[in-house]
Every structure is written in C-alpha cells, then in structure tokens.
PDB file of N, CA, C, O and CB in Angstrom:
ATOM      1  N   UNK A   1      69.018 169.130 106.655  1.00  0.00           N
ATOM      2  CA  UNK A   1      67.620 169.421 106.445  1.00  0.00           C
ATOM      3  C   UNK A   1      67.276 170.756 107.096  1.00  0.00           C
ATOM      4  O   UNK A   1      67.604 170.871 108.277  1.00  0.00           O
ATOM      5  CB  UNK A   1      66.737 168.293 107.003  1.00  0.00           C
ATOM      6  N   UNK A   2      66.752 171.636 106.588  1.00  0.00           N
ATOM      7  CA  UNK A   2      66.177 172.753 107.074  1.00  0.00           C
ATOM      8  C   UNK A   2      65.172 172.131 107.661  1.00  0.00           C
ATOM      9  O   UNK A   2      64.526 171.119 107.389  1.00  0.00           O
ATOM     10  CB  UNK A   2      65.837 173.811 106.171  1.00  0.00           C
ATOM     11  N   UNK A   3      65.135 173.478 109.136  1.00  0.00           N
ATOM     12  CA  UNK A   3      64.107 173.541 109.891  1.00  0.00           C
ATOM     13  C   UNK A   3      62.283 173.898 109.503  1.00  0.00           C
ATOM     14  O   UNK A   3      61.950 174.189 108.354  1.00  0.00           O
ATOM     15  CB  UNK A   3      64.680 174.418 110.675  1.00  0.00           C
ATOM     16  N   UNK A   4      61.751 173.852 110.104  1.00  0.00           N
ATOM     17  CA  UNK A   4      60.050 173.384 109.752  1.00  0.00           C
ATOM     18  C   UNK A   4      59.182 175.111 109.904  1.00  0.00           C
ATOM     19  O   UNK A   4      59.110 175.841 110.892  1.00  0.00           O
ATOM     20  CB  UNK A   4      59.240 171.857 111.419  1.00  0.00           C
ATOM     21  N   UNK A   5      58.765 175.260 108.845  1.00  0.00           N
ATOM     22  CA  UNK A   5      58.365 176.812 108.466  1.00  0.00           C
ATOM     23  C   UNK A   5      56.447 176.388 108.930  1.00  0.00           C
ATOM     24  O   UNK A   5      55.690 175.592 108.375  1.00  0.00           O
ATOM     25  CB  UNK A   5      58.849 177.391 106.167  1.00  0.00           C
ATOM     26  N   UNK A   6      56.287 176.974 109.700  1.00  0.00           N
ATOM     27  CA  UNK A   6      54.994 177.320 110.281  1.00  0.00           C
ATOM     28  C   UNK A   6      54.109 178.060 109.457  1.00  0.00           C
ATOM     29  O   UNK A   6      54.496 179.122 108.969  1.00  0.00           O
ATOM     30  CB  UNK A   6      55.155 178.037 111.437  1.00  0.00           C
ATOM     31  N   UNK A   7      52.799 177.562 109.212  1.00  0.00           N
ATOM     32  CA  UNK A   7      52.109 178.625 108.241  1.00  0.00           C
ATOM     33  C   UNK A   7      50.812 178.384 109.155  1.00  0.00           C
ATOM     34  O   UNK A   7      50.479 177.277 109.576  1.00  0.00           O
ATOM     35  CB  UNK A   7      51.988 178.258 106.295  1.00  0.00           C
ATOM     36  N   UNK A   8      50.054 179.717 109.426  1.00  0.00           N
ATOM     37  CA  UNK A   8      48.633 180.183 109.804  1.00  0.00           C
ATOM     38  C   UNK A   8      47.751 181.026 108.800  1.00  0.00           C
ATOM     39  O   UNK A   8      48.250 182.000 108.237  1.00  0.00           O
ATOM     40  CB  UNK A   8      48.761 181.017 111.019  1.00  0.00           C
ATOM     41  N   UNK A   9      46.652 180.713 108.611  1.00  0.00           N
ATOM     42  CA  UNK A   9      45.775 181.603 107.735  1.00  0.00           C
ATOM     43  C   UNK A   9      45.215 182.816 108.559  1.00  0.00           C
ATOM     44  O   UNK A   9      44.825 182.575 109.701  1.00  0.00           O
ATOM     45  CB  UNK A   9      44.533 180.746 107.122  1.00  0.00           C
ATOM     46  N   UNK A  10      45.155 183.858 108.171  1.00  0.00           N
ATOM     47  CA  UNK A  10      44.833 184.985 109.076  1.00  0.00           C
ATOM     48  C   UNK A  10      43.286 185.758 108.266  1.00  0.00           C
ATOM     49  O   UNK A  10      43.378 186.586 107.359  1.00  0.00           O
ATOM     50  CB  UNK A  10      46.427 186.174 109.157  1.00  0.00           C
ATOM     51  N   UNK A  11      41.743 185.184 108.930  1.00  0.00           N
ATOM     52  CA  UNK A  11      40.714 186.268 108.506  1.00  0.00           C
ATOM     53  C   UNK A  11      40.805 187.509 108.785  1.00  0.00           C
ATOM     54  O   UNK A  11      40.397 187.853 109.894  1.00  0.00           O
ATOM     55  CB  UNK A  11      39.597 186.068 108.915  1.00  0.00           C
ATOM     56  N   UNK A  12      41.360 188.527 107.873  1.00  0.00           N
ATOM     57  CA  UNK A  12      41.548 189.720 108.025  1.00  0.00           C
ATOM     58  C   UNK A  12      40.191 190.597 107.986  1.00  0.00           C
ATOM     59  O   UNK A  12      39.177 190.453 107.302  1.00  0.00           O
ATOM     60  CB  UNK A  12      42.492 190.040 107.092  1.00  0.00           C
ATOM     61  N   UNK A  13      40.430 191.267 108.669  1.00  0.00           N
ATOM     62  CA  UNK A  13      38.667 192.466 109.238  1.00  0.00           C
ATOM     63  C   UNK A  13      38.150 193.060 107.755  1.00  0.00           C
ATOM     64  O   UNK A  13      36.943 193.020 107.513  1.00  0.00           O
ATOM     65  CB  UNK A  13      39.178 194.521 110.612  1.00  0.00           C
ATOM     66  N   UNK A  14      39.047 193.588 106.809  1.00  0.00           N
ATOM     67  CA  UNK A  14      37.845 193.507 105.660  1.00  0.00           C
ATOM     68  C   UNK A  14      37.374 192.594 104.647  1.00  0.00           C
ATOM     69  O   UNK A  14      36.886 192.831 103.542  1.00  0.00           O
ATOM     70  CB  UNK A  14      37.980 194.348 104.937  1.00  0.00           C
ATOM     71  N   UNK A  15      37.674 191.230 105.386  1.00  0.00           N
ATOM     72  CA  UNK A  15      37.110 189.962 104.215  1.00  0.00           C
ATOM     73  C   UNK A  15      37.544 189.463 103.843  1.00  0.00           C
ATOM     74  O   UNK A  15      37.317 188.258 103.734  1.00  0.00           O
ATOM     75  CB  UNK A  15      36.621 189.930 103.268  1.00  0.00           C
ATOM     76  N   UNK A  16      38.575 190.145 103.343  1.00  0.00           N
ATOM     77  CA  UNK A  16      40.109 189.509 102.902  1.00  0.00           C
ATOM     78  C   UNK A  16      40.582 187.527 103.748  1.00  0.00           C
ATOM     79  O   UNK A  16      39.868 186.945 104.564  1.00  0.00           O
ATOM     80  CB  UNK A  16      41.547 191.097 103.791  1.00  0.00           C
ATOM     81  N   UNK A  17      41.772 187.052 103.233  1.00  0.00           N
ATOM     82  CA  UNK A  17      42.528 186.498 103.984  1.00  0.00           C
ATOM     83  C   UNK A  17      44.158 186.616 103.533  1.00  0.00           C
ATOM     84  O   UNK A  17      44.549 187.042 102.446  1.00  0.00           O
ATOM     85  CB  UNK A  17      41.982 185.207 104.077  1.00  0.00           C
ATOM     86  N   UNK A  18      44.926 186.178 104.537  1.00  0.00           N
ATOM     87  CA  UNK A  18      46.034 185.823 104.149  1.00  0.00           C
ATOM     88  C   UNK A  18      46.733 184.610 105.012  1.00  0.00           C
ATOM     89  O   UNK A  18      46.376 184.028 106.036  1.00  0.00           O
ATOM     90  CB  UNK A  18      46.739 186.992 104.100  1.00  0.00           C
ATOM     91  N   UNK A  19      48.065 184.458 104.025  1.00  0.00           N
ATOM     92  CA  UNK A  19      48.606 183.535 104.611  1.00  0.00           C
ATOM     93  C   UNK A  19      50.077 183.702 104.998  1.00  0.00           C
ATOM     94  O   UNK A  19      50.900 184.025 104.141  1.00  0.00           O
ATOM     95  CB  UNK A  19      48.384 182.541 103.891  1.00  0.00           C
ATOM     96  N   UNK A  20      50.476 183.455 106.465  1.00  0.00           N
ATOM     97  CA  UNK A  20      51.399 183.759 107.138  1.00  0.00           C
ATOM     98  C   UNK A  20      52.555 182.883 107.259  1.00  0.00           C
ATOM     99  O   UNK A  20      52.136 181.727 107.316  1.00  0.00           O
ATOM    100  CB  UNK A  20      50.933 184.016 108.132  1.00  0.00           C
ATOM    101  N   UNK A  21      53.453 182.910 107.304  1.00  0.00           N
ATOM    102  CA  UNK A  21      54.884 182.036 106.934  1.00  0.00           C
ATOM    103  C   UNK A  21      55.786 182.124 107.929  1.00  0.00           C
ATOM    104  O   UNK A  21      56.236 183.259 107.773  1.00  0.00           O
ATOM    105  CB  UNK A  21      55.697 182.516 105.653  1.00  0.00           C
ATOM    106  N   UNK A  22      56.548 181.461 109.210  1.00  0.00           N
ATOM    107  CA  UNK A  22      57.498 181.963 109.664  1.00  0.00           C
ATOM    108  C   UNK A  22      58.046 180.485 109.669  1.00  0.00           C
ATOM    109  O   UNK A  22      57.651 179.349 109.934  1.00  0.00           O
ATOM    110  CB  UNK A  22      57.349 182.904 110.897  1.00  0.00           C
ATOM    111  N   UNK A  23      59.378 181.251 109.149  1.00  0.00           N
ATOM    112  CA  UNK A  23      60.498 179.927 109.530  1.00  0.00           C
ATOM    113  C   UNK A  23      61.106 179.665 110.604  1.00  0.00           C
ATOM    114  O   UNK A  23      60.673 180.341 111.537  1.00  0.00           O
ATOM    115  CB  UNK A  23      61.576 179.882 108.869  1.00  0.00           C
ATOM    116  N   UNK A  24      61.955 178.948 110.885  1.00  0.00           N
ATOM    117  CA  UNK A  24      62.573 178.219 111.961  1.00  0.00           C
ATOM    118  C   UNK A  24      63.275 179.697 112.876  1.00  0.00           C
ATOM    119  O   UNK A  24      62.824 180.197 113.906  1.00  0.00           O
ATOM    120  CB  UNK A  24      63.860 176.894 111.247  1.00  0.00           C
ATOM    121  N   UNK A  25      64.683 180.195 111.957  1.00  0.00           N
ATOM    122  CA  UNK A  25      64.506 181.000 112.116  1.00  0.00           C
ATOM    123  C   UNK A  25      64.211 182.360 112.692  1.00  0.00           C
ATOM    124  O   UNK A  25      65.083 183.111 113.130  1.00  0.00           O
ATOM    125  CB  UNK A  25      64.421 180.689 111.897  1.00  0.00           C
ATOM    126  N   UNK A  26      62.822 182.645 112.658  1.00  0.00           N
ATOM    127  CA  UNK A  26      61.911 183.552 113.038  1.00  0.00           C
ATOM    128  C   UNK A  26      61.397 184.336 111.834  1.00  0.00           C
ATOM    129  O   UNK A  26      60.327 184.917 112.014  1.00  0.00           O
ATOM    130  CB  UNK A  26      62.482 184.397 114.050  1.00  0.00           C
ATOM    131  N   UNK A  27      62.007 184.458 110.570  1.00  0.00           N
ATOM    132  CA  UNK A  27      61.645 185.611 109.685  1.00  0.00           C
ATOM    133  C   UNK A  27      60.163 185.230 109.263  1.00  0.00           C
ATOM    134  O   UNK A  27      59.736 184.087 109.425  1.00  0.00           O
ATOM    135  CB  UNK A  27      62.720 185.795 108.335  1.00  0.00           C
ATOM    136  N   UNK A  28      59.278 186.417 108.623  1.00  0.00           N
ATOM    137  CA  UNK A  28      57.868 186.024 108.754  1.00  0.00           C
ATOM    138  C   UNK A  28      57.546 186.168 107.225  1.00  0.00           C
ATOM    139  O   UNK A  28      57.871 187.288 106.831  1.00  0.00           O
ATOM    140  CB  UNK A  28      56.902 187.004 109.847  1.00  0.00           C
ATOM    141  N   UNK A  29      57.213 185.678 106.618  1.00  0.00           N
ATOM    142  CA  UNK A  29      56.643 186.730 105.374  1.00  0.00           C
ATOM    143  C   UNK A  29      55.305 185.785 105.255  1.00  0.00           C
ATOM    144  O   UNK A  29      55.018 184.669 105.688  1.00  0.00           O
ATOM    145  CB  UNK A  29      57.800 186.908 103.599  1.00  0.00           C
ATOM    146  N   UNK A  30      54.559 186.865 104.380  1.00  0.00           N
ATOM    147  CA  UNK A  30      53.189 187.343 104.310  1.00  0.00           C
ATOM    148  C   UNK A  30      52.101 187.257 103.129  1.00  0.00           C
ATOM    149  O   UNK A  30      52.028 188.347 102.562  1.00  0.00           O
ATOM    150  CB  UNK A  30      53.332 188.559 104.537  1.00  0.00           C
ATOM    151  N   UNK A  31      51.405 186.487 102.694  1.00  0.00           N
ATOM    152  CA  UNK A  31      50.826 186.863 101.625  1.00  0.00           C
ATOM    153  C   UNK A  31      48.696 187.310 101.216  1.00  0.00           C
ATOM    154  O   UNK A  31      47.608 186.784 100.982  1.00  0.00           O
ATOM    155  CB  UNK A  31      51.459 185.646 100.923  1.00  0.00           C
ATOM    156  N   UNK A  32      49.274 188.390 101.366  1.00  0.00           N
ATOM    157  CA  UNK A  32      47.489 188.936 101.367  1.00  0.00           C
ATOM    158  C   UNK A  32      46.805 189.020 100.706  1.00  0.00           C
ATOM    159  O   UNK A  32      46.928 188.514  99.591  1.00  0.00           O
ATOM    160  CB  UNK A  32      47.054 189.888 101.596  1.00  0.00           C
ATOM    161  N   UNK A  33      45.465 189.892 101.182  1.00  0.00           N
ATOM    162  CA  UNK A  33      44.790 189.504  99.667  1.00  0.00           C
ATOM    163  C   UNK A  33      44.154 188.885  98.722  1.00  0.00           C
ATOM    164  O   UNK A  33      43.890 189.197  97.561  1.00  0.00           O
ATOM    165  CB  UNK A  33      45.084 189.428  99.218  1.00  0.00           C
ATOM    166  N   UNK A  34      43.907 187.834  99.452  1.00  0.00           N
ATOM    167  CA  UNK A  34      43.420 186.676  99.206  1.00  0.00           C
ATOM    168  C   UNK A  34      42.213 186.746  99.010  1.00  0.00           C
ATOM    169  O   UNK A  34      41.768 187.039 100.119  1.00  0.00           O
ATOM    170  CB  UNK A  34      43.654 185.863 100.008  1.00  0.00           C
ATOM    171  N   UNK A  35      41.008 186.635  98.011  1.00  0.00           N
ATOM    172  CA  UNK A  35      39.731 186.632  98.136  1.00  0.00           C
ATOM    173  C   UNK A  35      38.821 185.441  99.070  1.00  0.00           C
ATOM    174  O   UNK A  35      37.986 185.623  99.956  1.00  0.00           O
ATOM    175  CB  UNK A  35      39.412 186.646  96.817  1.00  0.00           C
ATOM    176  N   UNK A  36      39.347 184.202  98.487  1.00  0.00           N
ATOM    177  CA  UNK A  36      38.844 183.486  98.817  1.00  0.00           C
ATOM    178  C   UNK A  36      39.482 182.241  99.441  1.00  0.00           C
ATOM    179  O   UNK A  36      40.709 182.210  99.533  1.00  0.00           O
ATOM    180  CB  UNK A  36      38.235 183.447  98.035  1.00  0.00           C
ATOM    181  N   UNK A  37      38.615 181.029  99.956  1.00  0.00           N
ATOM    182  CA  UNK A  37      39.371 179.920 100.400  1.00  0.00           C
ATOM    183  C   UNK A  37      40.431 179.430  99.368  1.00  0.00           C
ATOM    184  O   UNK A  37      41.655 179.470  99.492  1.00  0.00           O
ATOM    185  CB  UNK A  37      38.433 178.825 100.741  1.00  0.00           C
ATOM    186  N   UNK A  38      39.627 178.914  98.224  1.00  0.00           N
ATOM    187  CA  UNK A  38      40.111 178.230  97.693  1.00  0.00           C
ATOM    188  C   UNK A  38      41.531 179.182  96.612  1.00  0.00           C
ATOM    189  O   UNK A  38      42.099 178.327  95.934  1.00  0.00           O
ATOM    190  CB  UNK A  38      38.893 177.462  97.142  1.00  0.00           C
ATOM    191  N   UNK A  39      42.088 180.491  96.373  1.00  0.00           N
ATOM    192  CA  UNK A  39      43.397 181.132  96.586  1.00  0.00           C
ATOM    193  C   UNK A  39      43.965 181.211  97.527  1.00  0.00           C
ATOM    194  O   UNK A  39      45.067 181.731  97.351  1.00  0.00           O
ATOM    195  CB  UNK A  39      43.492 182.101  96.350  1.00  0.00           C
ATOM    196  N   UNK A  40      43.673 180.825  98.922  1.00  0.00           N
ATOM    197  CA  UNK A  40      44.497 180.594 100.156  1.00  0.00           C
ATOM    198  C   UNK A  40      44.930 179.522 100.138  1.00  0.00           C
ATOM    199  O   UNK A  40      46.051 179.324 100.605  1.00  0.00           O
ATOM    200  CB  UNK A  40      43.958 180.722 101.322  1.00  0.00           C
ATOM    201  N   UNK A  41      44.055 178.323  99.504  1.00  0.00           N
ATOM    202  CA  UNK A  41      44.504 176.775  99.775  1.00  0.00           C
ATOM    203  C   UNK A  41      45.758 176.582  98.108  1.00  0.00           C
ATOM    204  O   UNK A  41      46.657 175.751  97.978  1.00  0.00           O
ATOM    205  CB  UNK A  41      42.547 175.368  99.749  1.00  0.00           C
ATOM    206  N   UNK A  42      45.364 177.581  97.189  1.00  0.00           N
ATOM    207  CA  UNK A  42      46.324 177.660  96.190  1.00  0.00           C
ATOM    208  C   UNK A  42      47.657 178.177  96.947  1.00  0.00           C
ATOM    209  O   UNK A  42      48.626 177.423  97.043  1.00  0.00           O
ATOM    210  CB  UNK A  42      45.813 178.626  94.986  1.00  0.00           C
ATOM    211  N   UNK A  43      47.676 179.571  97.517  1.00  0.00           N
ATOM    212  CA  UNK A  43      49.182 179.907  97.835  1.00  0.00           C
ATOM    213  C   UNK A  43      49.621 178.827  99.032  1.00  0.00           C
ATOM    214  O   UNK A  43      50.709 179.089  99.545  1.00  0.00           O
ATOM    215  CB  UNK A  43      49.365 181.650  98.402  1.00  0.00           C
ATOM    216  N   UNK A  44      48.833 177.492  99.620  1.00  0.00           N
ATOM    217  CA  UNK A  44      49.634 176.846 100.520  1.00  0.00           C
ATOM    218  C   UNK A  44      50.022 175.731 100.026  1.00  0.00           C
ATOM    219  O   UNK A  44      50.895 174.998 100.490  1.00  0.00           O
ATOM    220  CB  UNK A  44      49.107 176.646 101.673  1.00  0.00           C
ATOM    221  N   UNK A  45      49.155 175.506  98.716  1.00  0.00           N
ATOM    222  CA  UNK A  45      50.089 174.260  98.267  1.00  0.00           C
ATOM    223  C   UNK A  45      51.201 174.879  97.214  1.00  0.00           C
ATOM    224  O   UNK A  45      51.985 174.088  96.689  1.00  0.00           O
ATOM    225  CB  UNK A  45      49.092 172.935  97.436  1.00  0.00           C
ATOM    226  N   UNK A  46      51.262 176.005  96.965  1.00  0.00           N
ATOM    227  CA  UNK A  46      52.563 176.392  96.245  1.00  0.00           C
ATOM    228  C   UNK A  46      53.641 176.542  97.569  1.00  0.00           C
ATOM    229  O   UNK A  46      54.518 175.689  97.432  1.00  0.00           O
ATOM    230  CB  UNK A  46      52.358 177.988  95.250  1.00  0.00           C
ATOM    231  N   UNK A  47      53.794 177.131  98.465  1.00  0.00           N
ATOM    232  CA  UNK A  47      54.525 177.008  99.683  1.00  0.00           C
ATOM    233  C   UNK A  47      54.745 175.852  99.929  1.00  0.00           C
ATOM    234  O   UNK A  47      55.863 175.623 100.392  1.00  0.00           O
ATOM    235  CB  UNK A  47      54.018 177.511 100.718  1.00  0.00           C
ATOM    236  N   UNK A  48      53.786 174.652  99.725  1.00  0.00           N
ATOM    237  CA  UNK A  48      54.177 173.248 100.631  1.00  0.00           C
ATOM    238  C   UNK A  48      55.172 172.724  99.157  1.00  0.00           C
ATOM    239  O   UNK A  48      55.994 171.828  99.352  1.00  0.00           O
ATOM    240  CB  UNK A  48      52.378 171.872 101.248  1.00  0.00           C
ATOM    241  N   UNK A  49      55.075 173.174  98.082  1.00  0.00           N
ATOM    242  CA  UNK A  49      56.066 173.052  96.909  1.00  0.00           C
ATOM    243  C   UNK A  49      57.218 173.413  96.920  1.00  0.00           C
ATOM    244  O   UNK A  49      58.197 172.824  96.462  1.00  0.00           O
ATOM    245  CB  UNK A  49      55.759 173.580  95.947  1.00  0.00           C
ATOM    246  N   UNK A  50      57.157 174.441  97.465  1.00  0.00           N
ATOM    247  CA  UNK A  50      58.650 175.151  97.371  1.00  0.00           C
ATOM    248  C   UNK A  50      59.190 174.663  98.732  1.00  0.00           C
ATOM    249  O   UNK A  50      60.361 174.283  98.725  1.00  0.00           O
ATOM    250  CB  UNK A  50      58.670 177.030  97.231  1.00  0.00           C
ATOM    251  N   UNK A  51      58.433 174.612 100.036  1.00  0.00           N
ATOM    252  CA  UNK A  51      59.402 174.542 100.895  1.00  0.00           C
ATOM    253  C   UNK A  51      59.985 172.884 101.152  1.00  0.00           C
ATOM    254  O   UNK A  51      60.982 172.640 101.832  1.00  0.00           O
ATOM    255  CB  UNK A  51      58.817 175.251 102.158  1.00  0.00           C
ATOM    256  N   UNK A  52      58.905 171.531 100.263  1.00  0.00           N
ATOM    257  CA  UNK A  52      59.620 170.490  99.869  1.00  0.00           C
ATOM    258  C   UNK A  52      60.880 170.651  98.982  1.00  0.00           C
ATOM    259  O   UNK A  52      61.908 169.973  99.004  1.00  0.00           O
ATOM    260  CB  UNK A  52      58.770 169.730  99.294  1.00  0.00           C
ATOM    261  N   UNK A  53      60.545 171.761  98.154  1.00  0.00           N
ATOM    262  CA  UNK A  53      62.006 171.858  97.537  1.00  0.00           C
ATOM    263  C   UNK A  53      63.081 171.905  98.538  1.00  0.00           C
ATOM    264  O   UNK A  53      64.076 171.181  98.552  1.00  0.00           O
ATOM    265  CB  UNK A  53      62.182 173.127  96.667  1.00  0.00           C
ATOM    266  N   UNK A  54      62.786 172.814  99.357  1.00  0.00           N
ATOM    267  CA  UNK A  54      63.905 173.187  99.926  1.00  0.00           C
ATOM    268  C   UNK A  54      64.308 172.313 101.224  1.00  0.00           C
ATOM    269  O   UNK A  54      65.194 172.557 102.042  1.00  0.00           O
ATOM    270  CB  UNK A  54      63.752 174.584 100.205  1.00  0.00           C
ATOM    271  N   UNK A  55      63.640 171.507 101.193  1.00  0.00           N
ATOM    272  CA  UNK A  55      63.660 170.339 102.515  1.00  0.00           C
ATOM    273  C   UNK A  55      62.943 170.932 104.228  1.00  0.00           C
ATOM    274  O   UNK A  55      63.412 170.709 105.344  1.00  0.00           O
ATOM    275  CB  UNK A  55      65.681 169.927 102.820  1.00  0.00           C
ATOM    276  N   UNK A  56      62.095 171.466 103.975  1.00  0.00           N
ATOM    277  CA  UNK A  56      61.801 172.277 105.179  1.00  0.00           C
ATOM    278  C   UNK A  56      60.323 171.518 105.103  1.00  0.00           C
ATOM    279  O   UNK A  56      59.740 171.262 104.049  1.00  0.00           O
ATOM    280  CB  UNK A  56      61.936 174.199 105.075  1.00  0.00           C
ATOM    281  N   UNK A  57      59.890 171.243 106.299  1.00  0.00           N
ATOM    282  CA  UNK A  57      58.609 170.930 106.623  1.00  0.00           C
ATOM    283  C   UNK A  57      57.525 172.109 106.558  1.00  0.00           C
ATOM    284  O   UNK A  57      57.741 173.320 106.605  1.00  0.00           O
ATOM    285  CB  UNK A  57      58.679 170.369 107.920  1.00  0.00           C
ATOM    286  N   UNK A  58      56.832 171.729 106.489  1.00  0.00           N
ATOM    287  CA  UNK A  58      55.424 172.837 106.429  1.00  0.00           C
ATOM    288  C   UNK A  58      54.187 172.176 107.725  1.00  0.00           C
ATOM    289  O   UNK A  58      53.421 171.227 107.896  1.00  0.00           O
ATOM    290  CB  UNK A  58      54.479 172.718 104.353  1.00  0.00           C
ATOM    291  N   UNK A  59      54.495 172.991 108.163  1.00  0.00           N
ATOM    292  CA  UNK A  59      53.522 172.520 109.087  1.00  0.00           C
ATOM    293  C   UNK A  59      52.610 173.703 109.638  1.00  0.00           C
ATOM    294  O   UNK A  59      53.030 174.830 109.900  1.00  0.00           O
ATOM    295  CB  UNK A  59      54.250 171.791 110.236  1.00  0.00           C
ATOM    296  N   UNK A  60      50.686 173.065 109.832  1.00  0.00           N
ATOM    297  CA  UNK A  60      49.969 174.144 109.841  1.00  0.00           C
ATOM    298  C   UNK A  60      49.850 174.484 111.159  1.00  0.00           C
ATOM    299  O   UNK A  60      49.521 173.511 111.837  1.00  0.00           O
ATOM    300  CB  UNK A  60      48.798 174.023 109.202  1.00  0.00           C
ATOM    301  N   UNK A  61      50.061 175.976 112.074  1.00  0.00           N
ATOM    302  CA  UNK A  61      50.080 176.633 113.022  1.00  0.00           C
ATOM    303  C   UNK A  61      48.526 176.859 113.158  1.00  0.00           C
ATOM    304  O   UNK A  61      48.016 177.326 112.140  1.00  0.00           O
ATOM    305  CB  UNK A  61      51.004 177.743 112.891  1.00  0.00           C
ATOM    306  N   UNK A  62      47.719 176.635 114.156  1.00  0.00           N
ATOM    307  CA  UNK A  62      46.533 176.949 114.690  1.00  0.00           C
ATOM    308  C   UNK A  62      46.328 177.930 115.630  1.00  0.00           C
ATOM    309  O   UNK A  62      46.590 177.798 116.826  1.00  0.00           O
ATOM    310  CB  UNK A  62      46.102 176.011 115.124  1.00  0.00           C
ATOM    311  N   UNK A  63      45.831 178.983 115.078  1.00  0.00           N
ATOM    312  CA  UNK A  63      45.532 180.524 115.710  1.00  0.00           C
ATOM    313  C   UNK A  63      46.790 181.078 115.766  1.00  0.00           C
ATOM    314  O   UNK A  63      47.729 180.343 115.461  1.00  0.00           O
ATOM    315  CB  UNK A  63      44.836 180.625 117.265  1.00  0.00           C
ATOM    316  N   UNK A  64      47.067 182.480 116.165  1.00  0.00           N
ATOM    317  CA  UNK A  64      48.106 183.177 115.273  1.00  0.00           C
ATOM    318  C   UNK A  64      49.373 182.379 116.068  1.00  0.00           C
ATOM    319  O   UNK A  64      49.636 181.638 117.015  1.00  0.00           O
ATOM    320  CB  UNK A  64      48.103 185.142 115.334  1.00  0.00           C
ATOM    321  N   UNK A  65      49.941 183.114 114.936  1.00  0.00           N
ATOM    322  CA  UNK A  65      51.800 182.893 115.360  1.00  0.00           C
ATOM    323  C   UNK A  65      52.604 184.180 115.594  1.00  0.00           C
ATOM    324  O   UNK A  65      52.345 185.211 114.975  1.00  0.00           O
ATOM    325  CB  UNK A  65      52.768 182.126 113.977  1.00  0.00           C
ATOM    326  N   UNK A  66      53.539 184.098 116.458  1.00  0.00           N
ATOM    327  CA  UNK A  66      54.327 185.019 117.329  1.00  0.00           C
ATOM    328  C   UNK A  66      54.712 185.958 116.161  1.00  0.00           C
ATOM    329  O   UNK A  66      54.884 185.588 115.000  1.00  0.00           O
ATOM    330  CB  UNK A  66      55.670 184.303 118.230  1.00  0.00           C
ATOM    331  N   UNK A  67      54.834 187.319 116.659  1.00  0.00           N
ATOM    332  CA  UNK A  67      55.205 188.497 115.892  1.00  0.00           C
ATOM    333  C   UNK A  67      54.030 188.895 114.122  1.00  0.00           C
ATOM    334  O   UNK A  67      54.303 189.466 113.066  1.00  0.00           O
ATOM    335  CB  UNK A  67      57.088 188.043 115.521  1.00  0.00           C
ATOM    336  N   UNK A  68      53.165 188.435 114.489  1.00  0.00           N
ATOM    337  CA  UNK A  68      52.184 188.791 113.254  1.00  0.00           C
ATOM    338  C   UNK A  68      51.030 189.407 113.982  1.00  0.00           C
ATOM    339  O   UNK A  68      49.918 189.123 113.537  1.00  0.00           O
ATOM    340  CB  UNK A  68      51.657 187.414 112.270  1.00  0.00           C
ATOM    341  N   UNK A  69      51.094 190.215 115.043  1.00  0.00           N
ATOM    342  CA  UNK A  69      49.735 190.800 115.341  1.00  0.00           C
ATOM    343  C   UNK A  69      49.235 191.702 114.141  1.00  0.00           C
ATOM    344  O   UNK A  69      48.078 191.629 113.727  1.00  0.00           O
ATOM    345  CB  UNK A  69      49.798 191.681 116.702  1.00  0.00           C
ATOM    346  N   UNK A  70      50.204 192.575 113.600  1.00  0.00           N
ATOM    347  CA  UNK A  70      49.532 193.293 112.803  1.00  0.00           C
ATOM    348  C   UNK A  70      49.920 193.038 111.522  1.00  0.00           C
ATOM    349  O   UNK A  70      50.720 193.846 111.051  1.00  0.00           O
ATOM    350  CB  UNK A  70      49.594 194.520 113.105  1.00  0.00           C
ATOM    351  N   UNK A  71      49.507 191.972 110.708  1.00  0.00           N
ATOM    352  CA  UNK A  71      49.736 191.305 109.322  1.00  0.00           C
ATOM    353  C   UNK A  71      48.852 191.614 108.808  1.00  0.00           C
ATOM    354  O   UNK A  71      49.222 192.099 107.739  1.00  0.00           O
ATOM    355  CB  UNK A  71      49.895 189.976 109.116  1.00  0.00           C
ATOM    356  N   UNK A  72      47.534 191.659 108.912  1.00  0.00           N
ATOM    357  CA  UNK A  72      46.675 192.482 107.545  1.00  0.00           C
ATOM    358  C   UNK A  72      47.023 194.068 107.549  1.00  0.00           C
ATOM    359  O   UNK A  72      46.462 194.608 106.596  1.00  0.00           O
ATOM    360  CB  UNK A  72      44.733 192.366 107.726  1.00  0.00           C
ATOM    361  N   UNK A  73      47.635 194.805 108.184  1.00  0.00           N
ATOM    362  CA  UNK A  73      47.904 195.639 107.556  1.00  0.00           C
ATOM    363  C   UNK A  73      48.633 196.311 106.690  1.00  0.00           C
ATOM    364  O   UNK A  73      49.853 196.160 106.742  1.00  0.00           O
ATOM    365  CB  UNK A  73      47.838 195.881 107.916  1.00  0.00           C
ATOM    366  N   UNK A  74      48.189 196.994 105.934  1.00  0.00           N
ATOM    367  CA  UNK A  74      49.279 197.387 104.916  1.00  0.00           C
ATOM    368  C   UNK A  74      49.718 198.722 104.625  1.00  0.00           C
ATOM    369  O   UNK A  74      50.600 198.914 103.788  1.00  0.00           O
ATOM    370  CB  UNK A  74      48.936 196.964 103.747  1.00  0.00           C
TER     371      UNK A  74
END
C-alpha cells in the first residue's frame, strides 16, 4: 500500500485558491487557479479518485504543509 498523500487548500492573496498535494515521500504538486469553492472541492474529489486508485490515502492537512510557502506563485 502506498503511503498517505496530504492535501491543504491554500487562499491565495488575489482570490484565487489552490490545492496542494504532498506525498509520503515529500514531492509536492500544485493545482491553481481555482475560482471558486466548489472547483477546489472538484479537483479534491478527482485526487481522492486517483489516489484510491493508487492505494494511497488522502488525507486533509489543516493550515499549510511543509515546503509550500510560496505556492501561489507563479
């Protein structure tokens, strides 16, 4: 079984949101851009899809997670 991939939502300073990914691991990836809640709560149930595929837990991280200070930027 793969290890348990951490996801945090990040309110980014111009309005935006995104959603943050790090696996067991450590690697982080990122998805921004987001207008609204309800496309944030879309890209986490496609993540909680794929990473059941892949046998990895999803579990939600509350306030940031290590090595994403600067994730809204681009």
């Amino acid at each position: 079984m793969a290890g348990p991939v951490a996801y945090s939502i990040v309110d980014c300073p111009d309005g935006r949101f995104a959603v943050v990914a790090v696996s067991a691991a450590g690697s982080v990836h990122r998805r921004g851009g987001l207008l609204t809640l309800a496309e944030v709560d879309g890209c986490v149930q496609t993540l909680r899809v794929l990473m059941e595929a892949c046998g990895a837990p999803l579990v939600f991280w509350e306030g940031g997670l290590p090595s994403t200070d600067h994730i809204c930027d681009d």
